[in-house]
FIMAR-285954 format. One record per residue: residue number from 1; x, y, z of N, C-alpha, C in turn. Coordinates in steps of 0.001 Angstrom, whole numbers, always signed. Example, Ala and Ser with C-alpha at 12.3 -4.5 7.8 and 13.67 -1.06 7.14 Angstrom:
<sites>
(1,(+13190,-5690,+7800),(+12300,-4500,+7800),(+13200,-3300,+7800))
(2,(+12850,-2250,+7080),(+13670,-1060,+7140),(+12900,+30,+7870))
</sites>
This chain:
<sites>
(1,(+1088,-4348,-29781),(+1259,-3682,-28501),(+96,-4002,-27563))
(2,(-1009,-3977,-28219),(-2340,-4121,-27055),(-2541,-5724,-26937))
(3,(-1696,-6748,-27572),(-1504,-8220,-27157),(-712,-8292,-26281))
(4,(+191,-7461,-25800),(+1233,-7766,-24968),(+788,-6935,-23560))
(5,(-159,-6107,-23734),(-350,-5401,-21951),(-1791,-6270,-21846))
(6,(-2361,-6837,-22723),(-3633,-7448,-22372),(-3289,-8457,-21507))
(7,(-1816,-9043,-22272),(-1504,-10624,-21484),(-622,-10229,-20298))
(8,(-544,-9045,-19784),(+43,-8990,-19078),(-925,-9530,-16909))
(9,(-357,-9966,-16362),(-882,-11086,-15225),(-308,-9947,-14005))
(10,(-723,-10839,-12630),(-809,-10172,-11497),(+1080,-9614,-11031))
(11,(+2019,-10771,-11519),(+3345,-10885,-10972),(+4164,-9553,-12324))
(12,(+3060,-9226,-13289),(+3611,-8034,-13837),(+3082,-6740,-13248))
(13,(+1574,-7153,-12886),(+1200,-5559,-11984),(+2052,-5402,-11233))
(14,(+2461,-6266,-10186),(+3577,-6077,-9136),(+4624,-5416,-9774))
(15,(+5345,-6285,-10966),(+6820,-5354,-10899),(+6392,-3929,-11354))
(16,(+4851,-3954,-12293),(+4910,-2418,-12724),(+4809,-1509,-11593))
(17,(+4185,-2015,-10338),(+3889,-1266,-8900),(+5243,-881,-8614))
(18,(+6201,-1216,-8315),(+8030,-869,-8447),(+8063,-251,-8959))
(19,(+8019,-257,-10780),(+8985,+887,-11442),(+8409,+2534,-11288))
(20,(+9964,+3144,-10816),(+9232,+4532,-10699),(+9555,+5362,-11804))
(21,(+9770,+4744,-12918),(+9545,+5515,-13976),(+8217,+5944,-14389))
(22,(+7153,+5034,-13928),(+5985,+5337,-14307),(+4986,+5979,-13426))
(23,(+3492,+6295,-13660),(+2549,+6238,-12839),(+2365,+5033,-12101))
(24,(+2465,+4750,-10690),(+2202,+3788,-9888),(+1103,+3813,-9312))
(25,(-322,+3583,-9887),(-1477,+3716,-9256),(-2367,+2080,-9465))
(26,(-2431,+1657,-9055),(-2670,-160,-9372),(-4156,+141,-10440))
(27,(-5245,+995,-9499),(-6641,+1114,-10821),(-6467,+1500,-12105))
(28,(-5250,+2498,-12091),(-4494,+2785,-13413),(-3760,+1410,-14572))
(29,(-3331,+701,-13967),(-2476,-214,-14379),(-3624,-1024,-14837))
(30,(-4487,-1594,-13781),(-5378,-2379,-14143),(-6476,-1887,-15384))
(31,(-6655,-630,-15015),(-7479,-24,-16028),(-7190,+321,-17798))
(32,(-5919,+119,-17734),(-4936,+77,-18756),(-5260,-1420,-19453))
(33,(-4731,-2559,-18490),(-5259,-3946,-18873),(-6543,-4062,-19631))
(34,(-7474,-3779,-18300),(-8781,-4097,-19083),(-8956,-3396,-20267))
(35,(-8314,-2266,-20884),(-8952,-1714,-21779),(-8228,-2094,-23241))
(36,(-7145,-2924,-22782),(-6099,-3493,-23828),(-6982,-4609,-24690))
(37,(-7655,-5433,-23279),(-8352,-6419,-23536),(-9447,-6650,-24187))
(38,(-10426,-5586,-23985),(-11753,-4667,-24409),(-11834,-4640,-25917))
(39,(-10588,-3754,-26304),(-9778,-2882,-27396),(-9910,-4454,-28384))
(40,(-9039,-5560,-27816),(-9180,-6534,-28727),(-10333,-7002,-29287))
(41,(-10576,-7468,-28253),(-12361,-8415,-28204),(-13071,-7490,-29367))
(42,(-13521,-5498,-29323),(-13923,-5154,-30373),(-13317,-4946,-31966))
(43,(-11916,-5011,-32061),(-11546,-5132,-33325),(-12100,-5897,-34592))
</sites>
């Protein structure tokens, strides 16, 4: 799961910015990323 939002790129922030199923806050989204990414690197 945290390989797949790490790799997630700018043309997925966008569609996640659309869906209103979710929280739509971009520092959120992004902050989510980086911490996917983070999360790996220390495993």
């Amino acid at each position: 799961m945290y390989n797949l939002i790490a790799s997630y790129n700018d043309l997925k922030v966008h569609e996640l910015m659309k869906n209103a199923s979710i929280i739509r806050h971009k520092a959120k989204i992004l902050a989510a990323i980086r911490n996917a990414q983070k999360f790996i690197q220390i495993q």
